[in-house]
C-alpha positions, 0 to 999 in steps of 0.5 A: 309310689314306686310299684308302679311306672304310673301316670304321674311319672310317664311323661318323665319316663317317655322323654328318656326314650328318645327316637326308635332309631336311636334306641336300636342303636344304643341297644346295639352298642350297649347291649344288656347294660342299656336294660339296666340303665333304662331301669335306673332312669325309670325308678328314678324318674317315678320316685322323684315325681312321687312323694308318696311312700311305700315298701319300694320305696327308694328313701327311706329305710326301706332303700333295700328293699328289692325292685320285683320286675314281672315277666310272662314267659312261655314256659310250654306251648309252641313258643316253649323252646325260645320263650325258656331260653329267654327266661334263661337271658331274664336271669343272666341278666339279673344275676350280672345286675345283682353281681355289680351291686344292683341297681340304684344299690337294690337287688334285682327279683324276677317274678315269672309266670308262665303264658302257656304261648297264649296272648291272652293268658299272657295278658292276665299274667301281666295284670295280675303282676300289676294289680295284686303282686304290684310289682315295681317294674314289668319285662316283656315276653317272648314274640310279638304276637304276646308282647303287643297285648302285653304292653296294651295292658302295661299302658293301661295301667300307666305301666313303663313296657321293657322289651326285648323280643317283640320286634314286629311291625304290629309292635311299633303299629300300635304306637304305645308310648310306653314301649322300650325296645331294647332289641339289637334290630327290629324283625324286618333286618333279621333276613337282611344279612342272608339277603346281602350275602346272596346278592353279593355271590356273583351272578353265575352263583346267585339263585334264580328262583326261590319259595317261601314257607313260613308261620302266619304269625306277626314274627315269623312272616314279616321276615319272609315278606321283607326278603321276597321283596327284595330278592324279587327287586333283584331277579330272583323270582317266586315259585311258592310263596306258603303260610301255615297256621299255628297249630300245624303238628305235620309239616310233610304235606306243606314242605313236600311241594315246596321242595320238589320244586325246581328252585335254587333257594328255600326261605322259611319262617318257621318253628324250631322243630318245623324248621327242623322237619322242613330242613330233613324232608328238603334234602330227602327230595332232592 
């Protein structure tokens, strides 16, 4: 049956994904156009594995029926900010796809559901898409720590996992054969081009010292991690290395520290408002 990416198409569905490497190259160079031909490629690889007929299904009269994709996404709570502007790229997508004729002449509908920021609230999001709205195809939500859950139950339930914004080391620790990463590069490159840029200042110009402040969440400190090593490996060393919990509301009393120290440089990952109070208390002290 077409709703579902389920077991008797999954081994179809895999072989198109080919290598990581090669996925993030191709998301690179393609951009959203790669979404819409993985799409493509898993409805037709279920459909021709299926000879069941349902309300999706793509023979038939019913050939125009549209392809429901579910996504969780943070509508509020403390990924409200990047998650809205995710739905935003969710819907550019869709009316770029739709613009164009669809995909395999259907109609692309979003069905979105807010998580509230919370993985497990983001879980019964996705198995209520699967179970009971049986949506064709699921969309992953915003960050790895709700994607990784999110995919665990889109596999379960035989369920092919799109993502675009869960790029952490424990997204490609699980392992889950049903993930598509379509990011244009994992979260660990994310600080590669700032590290570059400073190692190539001239040594005179270079830093050499830094402090890190950064969120404990799979996203956000993997990319501090991943540049302290590096610019450890090149001199510049740790005055402060700090990590924050999520429910954090005042920042003053872990930025204050940080920034009175004697140091050339400020890492930090971190929320849009934090980054913020972080940024202005920074420049107060010094």
């Amino acid at each position: 049956m077409l709703p579902r990416a389920a077991n008797d198409c999954r081994e179809s569905t895999i072989a198109q994904r080919g290598t990581e490497g090669e996925e993030r190259a191709m998301a690179h160079r393609r951009g959203g156009s790669l979404v819409a031909v993985l799409v493509a490629g898993l409805l037709a690889a279920c459909s021709s594995n299926s000879g069941a007929s349902s309300s999706s299904s793509v023979s038939g009269s019913a050939s125009t029926a549209p392809i429901v994709i579910g996504i969780s996404l943070s509508q509020t709570g403390d990924f409200s900010d990047p998650g809205k502007a995710a739905m935003r790229g969710y819907q550019l997508w869709a009316d770029t796809v739709n613009g164009s004729g669809g995909i395999l002449g259907r109609q692309v509908q979003l069905k979105i559901a807010d998580d509230a920021s919370d993985p497990g609230q983001a879980v019964t999001n996705y198995e209520t898409f699967i179970t009971k709205d049986h949506v064709d195809l699921v969309f992953g939500p915003f960050s790895t720590l709700l994607s990784v859950p999110s995919a665990q139950i889109a596999n379960r339930y035989g369920y092919s996992f799109v993502e675009p914004a869960g790029g952490g080391p424990d997204m490609f620790a699980a392992k889950l054969p049903n993930v598509f990463f379509v990011q244009p590069a994992p979260v660990l490159a994310c600080g590669d081009p700032f590290v570059n840029w400073i190692l190539s200042l001239p040594a005179d110009q270079r830093p050499k010292t830094a402090a890190y402040v950064s969120l404990d969440d799979p996203f956000a400190s993997p990319i501090a991690d991943a540049m302290q090593a590096k610019f450890e490996a090149a001199g510049i060393q740790t005055l402060a290395r700090t990590i924050y919990p999520p429910e954090t509301t005042n920042f003053t009393p872990i930025v204050s520290p940080v920034a009175a120290l004697e140091r050339r440089q400020l890492t930090g990952g971190i929320p849009v408002e934090g980054g913020r109070e972080q940024r202005q208390r920074d420049l107060q002290l010094r």
